[in-house]
N, C-alpha and C positions, 0 to 999 in steps of 0.2 A: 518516411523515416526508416532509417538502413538499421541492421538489425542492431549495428554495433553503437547507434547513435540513441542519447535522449532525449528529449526536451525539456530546457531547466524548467522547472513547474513556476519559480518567480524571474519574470524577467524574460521568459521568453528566448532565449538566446540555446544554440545549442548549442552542445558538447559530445566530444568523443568520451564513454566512457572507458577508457584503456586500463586504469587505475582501480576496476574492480572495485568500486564505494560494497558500503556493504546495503540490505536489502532493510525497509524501514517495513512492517508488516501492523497492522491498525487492527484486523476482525476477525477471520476464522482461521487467519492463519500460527495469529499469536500463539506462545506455547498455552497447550492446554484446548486450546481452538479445535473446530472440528476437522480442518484439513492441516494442522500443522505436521504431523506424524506424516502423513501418506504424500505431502510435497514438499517440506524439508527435512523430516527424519533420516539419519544416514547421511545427508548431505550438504548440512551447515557444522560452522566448528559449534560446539555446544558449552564445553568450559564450564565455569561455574554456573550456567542458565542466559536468560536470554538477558540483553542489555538494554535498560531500559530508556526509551527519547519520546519527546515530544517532537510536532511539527506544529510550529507556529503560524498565524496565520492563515490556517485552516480548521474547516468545519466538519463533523464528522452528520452524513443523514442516513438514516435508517432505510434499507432496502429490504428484498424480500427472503431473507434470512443471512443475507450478509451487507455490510456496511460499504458507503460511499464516501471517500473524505473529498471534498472538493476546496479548491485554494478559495479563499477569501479575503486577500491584501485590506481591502476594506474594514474587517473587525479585526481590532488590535487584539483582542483579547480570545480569537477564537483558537486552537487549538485540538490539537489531536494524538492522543496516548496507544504508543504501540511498543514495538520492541527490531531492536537491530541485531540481525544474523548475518555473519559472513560465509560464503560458500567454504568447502572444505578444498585446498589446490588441487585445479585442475575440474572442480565440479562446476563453475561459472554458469557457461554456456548452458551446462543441463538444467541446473535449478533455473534459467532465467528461461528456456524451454517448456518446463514444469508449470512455473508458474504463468507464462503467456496463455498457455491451456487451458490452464484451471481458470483465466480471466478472461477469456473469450478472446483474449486479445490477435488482432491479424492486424499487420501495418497497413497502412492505407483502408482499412474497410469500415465504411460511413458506418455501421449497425455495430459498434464497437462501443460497448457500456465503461471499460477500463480505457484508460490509456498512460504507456510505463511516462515516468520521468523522474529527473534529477532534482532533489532539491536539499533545503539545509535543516536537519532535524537539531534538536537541542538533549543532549545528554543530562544528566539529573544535576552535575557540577554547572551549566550554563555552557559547556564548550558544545560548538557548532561542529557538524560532521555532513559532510554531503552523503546524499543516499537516496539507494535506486526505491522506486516503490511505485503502484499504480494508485490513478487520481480517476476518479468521476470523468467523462468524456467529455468534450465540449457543450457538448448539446445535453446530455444529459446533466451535466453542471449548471446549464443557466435554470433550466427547470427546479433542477431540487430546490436552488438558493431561489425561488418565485414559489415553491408548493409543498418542497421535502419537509419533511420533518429532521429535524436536527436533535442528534443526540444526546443530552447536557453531559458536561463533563468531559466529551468529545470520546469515551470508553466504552469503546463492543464490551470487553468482556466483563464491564461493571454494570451495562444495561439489562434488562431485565428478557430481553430476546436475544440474547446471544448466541443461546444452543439451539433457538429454534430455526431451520429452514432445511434446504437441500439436505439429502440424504447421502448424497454423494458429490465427489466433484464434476462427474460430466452431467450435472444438472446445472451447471451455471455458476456464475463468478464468486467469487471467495473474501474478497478484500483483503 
């Protein structure tokens, strides 16, 4: 996957993202979170606060201090609660930079926990909004949904381990 390309998380199909979706954030990155400030502070519009969406169709599983949402087309009713940040013009590339970092992410590399993709979140009105965000890895995806524990409510920051893990970002992935 080229840097400029996603993979839609439903459906398989890719796309160019040219269009700058804005970025769907589910665990420590939400506001409030432990790496919100130090890899979107300064570099999302901020406005009245973050905007809040769900992603349908997914599950959220508890990892070791920060969360996994993995797709789950299978349960109608699973779901996952985050918040949508747009880069500020012209900061794109860095924040999606930032954030590859802080999720271990490297295209092509089989040891890769995250992986980015495009899919369709739902705003609190019911409208649909595509948006960039990382999912559980393939492999690491079929495992959770066979042993993960899953979140209820699909909410890092309403579970009850939310503050707790990595003490910094280069200890490992963020959600």
């Amino acid at each position: 996957m080229g840097p400029d390309a996603d993979r839609e998380a439903v459906g398989g199909k890719a796309t160019v993202a040219g269009e700058h979706p804005p970025f769907f954030v589910y665990g420590t990155l939400r506001r409030g979170g432990r790496y919100h400030e130090a890899c979107l502070g300064g570099r999302v519009v901020t406005g009245s606060g973050p905007e809040p969406a769900i992603l349908p169709g997914a599950s959220l599983f508890r990892g070791p201090g920060y969360p996994y949402a993995v797709p789950e087309p299978d349960r109608p009713d699973a779901f996952v609660r985050g918040e949508l940040f747009r880069p500020l013009p012209g900061r794109d590339a860095e924040v999606r930079e930032v954030l590859d970092r802080l999720e271990g992410y490297r295209p092509g590399a089989p040891d890769n926990l995250y992986e980015p993709v495009v899919a369709r979140v739902l705003r609190p009105d019911g409208t649909a909004v595509r948006a960039r965000l990382y999912v559980a890895a393939p492999a690491l995806a079929r495992r959770l949904r066979v042993e993960g524990e899953r979140i209820p409510g699909g909410d890092w920051m309403a579970d009850g381990v939310a503050r707790i893990g990595p003490a910094d970002a280069s200890d490992g992935p963020a959600g």
